[in-house]
DODRENKE-852759 format. One record per residue (C-alpha): z, y, x; residue in three letters. Coordinates in steps of 0.001 Angstrom, whole numbers, plus 524288, in hexadecimal, padded with zeros to 5 digits. Layout:
REM DODRENKE-852759
PT       z       y       x   resn
PT       Z       Y       X    Ala
...
REM end
This chain:
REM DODRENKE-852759
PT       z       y       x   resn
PT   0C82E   DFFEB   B808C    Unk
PT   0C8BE   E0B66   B76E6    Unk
PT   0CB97   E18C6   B7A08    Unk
PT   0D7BC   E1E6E   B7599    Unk
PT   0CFA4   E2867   B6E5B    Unk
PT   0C4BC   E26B6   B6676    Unk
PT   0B783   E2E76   B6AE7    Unk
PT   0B89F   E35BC   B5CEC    Unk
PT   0C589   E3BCE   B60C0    Unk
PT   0C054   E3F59   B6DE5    Unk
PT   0B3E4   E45C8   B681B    Unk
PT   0BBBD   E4D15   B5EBD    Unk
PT   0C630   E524D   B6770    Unk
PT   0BAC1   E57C2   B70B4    Unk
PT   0B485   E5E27   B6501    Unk
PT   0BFF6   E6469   B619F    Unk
PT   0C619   E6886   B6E78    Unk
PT   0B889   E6D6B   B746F    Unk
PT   0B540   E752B   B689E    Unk
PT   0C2A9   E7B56   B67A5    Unk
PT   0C280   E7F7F   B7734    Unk
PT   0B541   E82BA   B78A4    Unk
PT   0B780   E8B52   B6B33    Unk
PT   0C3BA   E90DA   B71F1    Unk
PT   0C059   E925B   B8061    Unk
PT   0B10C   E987B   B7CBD    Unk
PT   0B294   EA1A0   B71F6    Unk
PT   0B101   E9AC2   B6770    Unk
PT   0A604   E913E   B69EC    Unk
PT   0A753   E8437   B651E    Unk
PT   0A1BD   E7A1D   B6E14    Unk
PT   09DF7   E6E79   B6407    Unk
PT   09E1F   E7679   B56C1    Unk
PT   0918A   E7C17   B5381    Unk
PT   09537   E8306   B4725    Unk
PT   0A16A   E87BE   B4BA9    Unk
PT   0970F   E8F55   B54BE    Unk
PT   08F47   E954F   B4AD5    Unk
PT   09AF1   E9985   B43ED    Unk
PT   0A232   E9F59   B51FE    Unk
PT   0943D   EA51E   B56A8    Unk
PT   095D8   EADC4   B4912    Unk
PT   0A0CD   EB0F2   B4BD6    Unk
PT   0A1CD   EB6BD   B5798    Unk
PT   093A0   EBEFD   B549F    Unk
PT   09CB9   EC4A5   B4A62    Unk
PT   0A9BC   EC6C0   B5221    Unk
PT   0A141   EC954   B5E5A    Unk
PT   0A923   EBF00   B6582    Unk
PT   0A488   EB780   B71C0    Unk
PT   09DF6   EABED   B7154    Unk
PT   09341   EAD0D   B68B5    Unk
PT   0899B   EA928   B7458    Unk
PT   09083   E9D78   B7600    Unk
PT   0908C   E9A24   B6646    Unk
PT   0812B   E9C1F   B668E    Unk
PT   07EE1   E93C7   B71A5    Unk
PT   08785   E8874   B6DC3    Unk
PT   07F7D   E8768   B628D    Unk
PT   07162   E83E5   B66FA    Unk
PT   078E7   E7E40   B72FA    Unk
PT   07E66   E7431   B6B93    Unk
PT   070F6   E6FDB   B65B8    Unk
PT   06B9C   E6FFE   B7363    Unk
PT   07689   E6690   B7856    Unk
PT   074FE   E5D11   B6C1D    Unk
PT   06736   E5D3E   B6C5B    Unk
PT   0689B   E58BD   B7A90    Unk
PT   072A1   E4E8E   B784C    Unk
PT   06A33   E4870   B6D60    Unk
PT   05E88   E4757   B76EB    Unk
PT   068E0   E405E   B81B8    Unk
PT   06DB7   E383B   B7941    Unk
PT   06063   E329A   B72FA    Unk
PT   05C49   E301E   B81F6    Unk
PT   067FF   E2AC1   B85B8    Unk
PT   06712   E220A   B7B37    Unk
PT   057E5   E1D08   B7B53    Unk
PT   05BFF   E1C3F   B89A0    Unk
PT   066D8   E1227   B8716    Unk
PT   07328   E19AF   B8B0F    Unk
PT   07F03   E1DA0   B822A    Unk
PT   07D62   E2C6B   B7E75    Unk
PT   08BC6   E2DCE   B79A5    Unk
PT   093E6   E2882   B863C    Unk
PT   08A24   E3181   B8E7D    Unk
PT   086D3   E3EB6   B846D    Unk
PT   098F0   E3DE6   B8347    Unk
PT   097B5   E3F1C   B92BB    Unk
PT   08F17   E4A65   B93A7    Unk
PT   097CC   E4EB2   B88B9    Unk
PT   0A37E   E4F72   B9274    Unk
PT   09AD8   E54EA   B9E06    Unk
PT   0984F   E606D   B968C    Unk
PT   0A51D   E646F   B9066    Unk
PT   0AA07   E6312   B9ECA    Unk
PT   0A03D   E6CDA   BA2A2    Unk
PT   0A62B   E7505   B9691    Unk
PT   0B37E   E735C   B9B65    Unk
PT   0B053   E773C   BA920    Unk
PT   0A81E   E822C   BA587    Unk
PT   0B30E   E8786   B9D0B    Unk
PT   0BC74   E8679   BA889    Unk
PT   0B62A   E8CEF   BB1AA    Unk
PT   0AF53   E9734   BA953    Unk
PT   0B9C7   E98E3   BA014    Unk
PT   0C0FC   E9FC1   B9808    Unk
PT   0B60E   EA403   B9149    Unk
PT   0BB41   EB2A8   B89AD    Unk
PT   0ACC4   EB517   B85E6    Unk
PT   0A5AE   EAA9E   B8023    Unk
PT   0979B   EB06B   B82A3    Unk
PT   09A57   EAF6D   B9153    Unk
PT   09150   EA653   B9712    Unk
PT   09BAB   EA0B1   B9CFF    Unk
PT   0A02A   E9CDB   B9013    Unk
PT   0938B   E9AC6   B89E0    Unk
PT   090C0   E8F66   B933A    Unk
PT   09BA2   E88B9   B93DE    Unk
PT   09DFF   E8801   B8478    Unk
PT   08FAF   E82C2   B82C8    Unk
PT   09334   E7895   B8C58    Unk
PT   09C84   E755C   B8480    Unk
PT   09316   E7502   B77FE    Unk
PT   08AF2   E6C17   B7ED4    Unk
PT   09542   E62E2   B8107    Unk
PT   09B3A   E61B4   B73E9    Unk
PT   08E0D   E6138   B6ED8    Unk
PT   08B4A   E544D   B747B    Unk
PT   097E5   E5051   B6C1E    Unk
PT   091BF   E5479   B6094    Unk
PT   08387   E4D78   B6369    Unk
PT   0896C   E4096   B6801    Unk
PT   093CC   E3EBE   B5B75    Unk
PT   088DB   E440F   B520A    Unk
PT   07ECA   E3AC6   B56B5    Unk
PT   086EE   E2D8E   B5B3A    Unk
PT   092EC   E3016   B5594    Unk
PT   0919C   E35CF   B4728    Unk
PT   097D5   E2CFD   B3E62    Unk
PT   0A3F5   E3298   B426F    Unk
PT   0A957   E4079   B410B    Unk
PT   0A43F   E4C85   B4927    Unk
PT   0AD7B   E4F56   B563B    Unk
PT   0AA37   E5E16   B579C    Unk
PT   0AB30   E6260   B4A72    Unk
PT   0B48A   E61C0   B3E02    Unk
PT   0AE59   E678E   B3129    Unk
PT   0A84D   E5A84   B2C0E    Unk
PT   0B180   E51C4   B325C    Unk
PT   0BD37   E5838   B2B32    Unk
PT   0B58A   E5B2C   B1DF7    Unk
PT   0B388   E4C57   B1EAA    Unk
PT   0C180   E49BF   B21B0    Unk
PT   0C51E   E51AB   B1558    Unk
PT   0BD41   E4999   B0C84    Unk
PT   0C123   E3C48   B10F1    Unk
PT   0D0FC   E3FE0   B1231    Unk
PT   0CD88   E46A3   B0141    Unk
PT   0C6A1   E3949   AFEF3    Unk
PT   0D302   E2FC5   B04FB    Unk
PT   0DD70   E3933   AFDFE    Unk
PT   0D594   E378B   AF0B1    Unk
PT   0D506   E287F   AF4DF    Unk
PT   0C519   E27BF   AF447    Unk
PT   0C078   E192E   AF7E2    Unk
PT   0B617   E1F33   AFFF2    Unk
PT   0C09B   E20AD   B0928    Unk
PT   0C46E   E13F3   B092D    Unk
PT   0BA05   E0F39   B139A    Unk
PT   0BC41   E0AC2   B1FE6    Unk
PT   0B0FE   E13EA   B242C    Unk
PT   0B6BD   E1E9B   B1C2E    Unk
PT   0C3E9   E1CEC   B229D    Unk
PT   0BC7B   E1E29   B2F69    Unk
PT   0B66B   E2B78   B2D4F    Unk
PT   0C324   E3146   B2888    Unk
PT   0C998   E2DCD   B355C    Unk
PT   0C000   E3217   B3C9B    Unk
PT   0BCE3   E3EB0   B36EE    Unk
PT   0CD30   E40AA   B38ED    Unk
PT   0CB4B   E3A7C   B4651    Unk
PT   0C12D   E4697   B48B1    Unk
PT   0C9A5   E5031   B41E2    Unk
PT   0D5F0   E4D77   B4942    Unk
PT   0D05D   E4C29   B56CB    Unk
PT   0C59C   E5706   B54BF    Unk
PT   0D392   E5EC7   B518D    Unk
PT   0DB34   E59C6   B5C71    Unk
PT   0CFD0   E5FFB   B674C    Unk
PT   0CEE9   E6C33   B6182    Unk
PT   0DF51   E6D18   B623F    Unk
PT   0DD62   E68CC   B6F61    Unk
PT   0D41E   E7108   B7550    Unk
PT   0DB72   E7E06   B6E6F    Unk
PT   0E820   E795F   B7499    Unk
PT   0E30E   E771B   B8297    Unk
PT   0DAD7   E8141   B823E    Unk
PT   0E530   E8A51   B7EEF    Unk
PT   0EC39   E84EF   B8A78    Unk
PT   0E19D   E8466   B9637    Unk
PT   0D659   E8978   B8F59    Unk
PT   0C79C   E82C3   B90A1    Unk
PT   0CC6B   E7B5C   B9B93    Unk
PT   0D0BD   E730C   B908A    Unk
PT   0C29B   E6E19   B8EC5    Unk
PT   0C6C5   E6399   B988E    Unk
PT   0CCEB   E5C1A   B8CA8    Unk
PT   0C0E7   E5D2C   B864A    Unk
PT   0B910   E56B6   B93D1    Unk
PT   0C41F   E4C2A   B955E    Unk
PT   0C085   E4689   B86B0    Unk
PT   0B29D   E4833   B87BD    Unk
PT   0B2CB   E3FCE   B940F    Unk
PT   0B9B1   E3600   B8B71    Unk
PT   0B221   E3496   B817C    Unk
PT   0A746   E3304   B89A2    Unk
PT   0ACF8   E2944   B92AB    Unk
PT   0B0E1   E20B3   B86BA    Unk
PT   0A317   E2113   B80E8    Unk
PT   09DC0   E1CA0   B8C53    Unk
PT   0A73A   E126F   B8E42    Unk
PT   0A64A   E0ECA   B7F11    Unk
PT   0A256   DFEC0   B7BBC    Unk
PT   093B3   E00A1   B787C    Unk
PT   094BC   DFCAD   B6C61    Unk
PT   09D76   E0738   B67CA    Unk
PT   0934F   E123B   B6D4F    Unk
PT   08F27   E1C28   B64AC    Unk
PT   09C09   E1A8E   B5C61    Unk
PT   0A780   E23A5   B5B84    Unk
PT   0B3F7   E1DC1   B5DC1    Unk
REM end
């Protein structure tokens, strides 16, 4: 059977809706979007606003955690297991250690608590495995955690169709512009998502975030083999 949603729509709601309540519930920090980091870190250094520990951290944090999930994933594979199914479960663990961190330590008014320091790198961690997995098993399609090239793309294919270019006439071509409007549209639809609930309970909306990552997990691992590695 196939699952009502495809795993692309899944990744790209998380990216969006953990981003957007990690960025509102912890000062600022964005949990999955390294230079929106850099460019936050400056900023509060200048405005002398909390969370610039955070910000630093996140950074070399990040690195740490994809560096690590290359290294599992290699072994896992010489070793004869699936990487995806089990790196999308450890995927879920973790941002269900960031949701109950950021209940029960939360709200978090000053982002250089530790408090608040820990629980958003937990959260860094667990969108960075996101990140590793699509970049190495799942690239041919669009990014889930970010939007710059995906929409720039967009942009040029919808200029190309209006001025009726044959290159857009492929059934290959035709697949990438649904998909990068697939990425757009449910990248959008998390971000709208987490601001709404957040605004209504606050981080304990995180447990949206848990709730698809479990899914996507559980459907990789339950995915014919030979469909592994490829996003649905």
């Amino acid at each position: 059977m196939r699952p009502v949603l495809p795993i692309a729509v899944l990744l790209g709601f998380n990216g969006g809706f953990v981003d957007t309540a990690g960025f509102l519930g912890l000062q600022g920090l964005f949990t999955s979007h390294v230079t929106g980091n850099f460019v936050t870190l400056a900023a509060s250094l200048v405005l002398g606003t909390t969370g610039a520990v955070a910000k630093l951290l996140a950074i070399p944090v990040f690195i740490a955690s994809v560096v690590t999930i290359q290294i599992a994933d290699n072994r896992l594979s010489d070793a004869g297991y699936k990487p995806i199914p089990i790196l999308f479960a450890v995927q879920a663990v973790l941002l269900a250690a960031f949701f109950g961190l950021a209940v029960i330590l939360g709200p978090f008014p000053n982002g250089d608590a530790p408090a608040a320091v820990i629980t958003g790198l937990v959260g860094v961690m667990a969108m960075s495995i996101q990140n590793a997995v699509q970049r190495a098993h799942l690239a041919k399609d669009p990014p889930t955690t970010i939007l710059t090239g995906t929409t720039t793309q967009f942009a040029i294919d919808l200029a190309d169709r209006l001025m009726g270019r044959s290159s857009v006439a492929s059934a290959e071509a035709k697949r990438r512009f649904l998909a990068l409007a697939r990425a757009i549209l449910s990248f959008g639809a998390g971000a709208m998502t987490a601001a709404a609930t957040y605004h209504l309970v606050g981080l304990h909306c995180l447990a949206i975030a848990v709730i698809v990552a479990g899914a996507i997990a559980l459907q990789k691992a339950t995915e014919p083999p030979a469909e592994t590695g490829m996003l649905m």
